[in-house]
N, C-alpha and C positions, 0 to 999 in steps of 0.2 A: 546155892552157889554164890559165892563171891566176887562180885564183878568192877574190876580198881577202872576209872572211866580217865583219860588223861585229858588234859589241856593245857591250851596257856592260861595266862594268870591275869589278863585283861579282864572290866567287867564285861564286855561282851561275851566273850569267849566265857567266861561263867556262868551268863545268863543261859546261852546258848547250852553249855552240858546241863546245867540243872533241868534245862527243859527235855532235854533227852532222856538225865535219868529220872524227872518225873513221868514221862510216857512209858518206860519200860517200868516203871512200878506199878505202873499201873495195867500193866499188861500182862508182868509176870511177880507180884506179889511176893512170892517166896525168896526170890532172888535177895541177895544186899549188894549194896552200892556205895564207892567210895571214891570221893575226886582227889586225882593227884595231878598239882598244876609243876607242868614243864617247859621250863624258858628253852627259848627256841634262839636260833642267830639272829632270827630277825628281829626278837624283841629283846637281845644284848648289844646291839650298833643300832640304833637312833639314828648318828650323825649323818649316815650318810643317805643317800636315795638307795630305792631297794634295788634299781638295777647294776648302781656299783657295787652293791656287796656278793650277787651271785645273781644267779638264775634258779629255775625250781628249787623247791622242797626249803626255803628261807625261813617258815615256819611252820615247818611238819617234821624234817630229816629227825632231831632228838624226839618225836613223839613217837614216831614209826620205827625208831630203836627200839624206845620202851618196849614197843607193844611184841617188836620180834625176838627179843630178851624174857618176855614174860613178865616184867614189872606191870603192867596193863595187858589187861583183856579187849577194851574199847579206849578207842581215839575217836573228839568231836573236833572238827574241824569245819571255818568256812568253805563251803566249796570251790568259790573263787579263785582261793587263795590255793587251789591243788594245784597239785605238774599234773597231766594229762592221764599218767597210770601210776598208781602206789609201787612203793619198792618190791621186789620178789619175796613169797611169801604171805605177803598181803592182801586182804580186798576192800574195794569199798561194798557198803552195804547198797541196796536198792534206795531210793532217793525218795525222802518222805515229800509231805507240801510244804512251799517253798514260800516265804514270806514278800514282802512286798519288792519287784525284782528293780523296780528305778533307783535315778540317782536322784539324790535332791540340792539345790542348788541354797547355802543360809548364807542372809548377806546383815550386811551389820547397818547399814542403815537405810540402804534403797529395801524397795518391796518388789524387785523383781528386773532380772537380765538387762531387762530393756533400758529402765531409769538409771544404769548404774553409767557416770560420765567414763567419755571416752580415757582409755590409757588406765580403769581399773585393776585394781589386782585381785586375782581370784587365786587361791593354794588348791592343790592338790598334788596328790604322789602318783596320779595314774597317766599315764599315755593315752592311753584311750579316753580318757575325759576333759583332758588337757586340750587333744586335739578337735575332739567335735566341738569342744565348745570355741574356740579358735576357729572354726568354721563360720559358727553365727556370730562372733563378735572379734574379727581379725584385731581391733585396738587393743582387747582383753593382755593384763599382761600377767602372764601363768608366774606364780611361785612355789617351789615344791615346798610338802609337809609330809613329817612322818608323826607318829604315836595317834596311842588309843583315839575314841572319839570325843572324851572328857577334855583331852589337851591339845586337842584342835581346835576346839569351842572356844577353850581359852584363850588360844595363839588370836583367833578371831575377837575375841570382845575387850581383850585386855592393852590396854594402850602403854606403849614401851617406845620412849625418846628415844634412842638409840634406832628403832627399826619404821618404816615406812607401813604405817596402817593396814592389814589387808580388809577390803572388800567383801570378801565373800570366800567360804569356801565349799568343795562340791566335796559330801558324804552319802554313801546306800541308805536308800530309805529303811533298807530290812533292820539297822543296825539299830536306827533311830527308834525304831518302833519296839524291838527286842529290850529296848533299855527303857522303855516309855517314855523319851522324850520329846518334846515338840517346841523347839525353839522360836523367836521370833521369826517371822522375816522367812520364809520358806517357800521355795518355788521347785514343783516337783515336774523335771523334765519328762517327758512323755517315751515312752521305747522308741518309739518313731525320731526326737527329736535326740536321744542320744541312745544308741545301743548300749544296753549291760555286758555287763563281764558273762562269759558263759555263764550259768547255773547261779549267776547272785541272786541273793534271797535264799537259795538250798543250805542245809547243812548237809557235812559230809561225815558221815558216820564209817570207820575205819576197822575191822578186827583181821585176826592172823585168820592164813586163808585155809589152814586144816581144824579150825573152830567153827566147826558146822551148827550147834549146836546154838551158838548165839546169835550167829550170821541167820539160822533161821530164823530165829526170835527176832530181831531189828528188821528184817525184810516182809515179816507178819503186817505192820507197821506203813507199808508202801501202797504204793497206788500205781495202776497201770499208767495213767497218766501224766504222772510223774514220772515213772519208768521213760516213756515214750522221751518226754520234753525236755527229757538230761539230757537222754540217748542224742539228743541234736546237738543241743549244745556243746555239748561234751565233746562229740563226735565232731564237731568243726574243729574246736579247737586243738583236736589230736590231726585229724587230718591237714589241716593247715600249719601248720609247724610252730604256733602262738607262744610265746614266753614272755616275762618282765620287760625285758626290752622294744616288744613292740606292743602296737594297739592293735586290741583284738576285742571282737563284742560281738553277743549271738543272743537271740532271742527266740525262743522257738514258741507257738503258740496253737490250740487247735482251732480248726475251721468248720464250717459247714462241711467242704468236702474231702478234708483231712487234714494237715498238716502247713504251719507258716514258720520258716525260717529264714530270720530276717539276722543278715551279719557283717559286721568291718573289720578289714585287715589294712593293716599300712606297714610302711617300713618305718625307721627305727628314730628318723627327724620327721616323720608326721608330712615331707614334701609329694609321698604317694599316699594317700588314701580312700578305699574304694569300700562300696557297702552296696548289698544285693537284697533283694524277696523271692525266696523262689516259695511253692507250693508244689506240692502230691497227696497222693489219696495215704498213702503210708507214712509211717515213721522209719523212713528205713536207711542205709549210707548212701542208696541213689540217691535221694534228696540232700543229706549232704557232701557229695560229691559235685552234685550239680550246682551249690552254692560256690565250694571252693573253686570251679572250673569258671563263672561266672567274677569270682573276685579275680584272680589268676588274668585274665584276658583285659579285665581293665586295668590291672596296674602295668598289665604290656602294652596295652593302646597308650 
């Protein structure tokens, strides 16, 4: 069987399917494999921040064409990077292990948060990373960046008259590690000290939902426990109504006596933001139900 694997045309994004279709070669041997890389809206507008150009599916909507067209059999995608449920017709697979879920903080000449003088600049393109970190360093002044992780590095190291130095900027450690690199100057925030994006570090493995056939072969592949720890995060971010536009972060983790889900939601200038732990013996929507109900009541207190 034939199986055309799509993505975008980022190294990550390459790194990321090669490593899928080496797992499924090795899993299913007979099979053949073929990457066919699809720009996405998101990675044809650069210019602007990803919440001016749209909301969901920024770069997924032309993969999940392909795949319900039949030009592709499988879509690899960051998980993060998903709307809450794929388009009709589609599924996600079960969620393999999930790489390293922090963010990490590279700065271009301090060695850490603390050192960096009042009124620094830090880039990022996220809301949610924007904000926590404006929490612990209110002086911090946030600039947005978009592109890959190669020409963020750059935006950071390379010195341009015309533009005011940045500082620092905050990248997924999973991305870092996926490409093998390891920059100077590296300070990896703790989940405690800034919640992830639901399901960072997962990838999201995508096929049409009446291809059973493959859907079993990639879900082979899964772990209960990963099952479980999407199933949260995931599950918050569908229940709490999360998009681009606001800050949203979920960490879910196990316990001695079952289940930690730890999450923030704000509105959409970062002036309400609230973040909870609740705990149960299951993995179940009680649990998060009970977070959403718990974030819910403090951004009305």
């Amino acid at each position: 069987m034939l199986i055309k694997v799509g993505t975008r045309g980022s190294k990550l994004a390459l790194a990321q399917t090669n490593y899928v279709v080496e797992k499924l070669k090795k899993a299913v041997p007979e099979n053949e494999y073929e990457i066919e890389i699809i720009k996405t809206k998101g990675d044809l507008d650069l210019s602007r921040p990803l919440d001016a150009i749209g909301s969901k599916g920024l770069f997924v909507d032309e993969i999940e064409d392909a795949l319900l067209d039949g030009r592709i059999q499988l879509a690899v995608h960051s998980m993060k990077d998903m709307p809450d449920a794929p388009k009709k017709g589609l599924v996600f697979a079960d969620a393999w292990t999930r790489e390293d879920a922090r963010d990490v903080l590279i700065l271009r000449k301090a060695s850490s948060l603390e050192e960096l003088p009042e009124g620094a600049k830090i880039a990022t393109g996220s809301k949610r990373r924007s904000y926590q970190l404006l929490k612990k360093r209110p002086d911090i002044k946030i600039s947005p960046i978009r592109g890959n992780i190669d020409s963020r590095l750059r935006k950071l190291y390379e010195e341009n008259p015309c533009e005011e130095p940045l500082d620092g900027i905050i990248l997924a450690a999973a991305g870092l590690n996926r490409l093998g690199l390891t920059p100077d100057n590296m300070q990896y925030f703790s989940v405690e000290d800034m919640i992830p994006a639901p399901a960072q570090g997962r990838l999201a493995i995508e096929v049409a939902e009446a291809n059973t056939e493959l859907l079993n072969i990639v879900n082979a592949l899964s772990d209960e426990g990963s099952r479980q720890i999407t199933f949260l995060e995931r599950g918050f971010l569908k229940a709490i109504g999360g998009d681009c536009h606001l800050p949203v972060g979920a960490y879910a983790s196990k316990t001695e006596n079952g289940f930690s889900l730890r999450a923030l939601f704000g509105n959409e200038d970062g002036s309400k933001l609230a973040c909870c732990v609740v705990e149960g013996e299951a993995a179940n929507q009680e649990l998060i139900d009970k977070a959403v109900e718990d974030i819910k009541k403090q951004l009305e207190d």
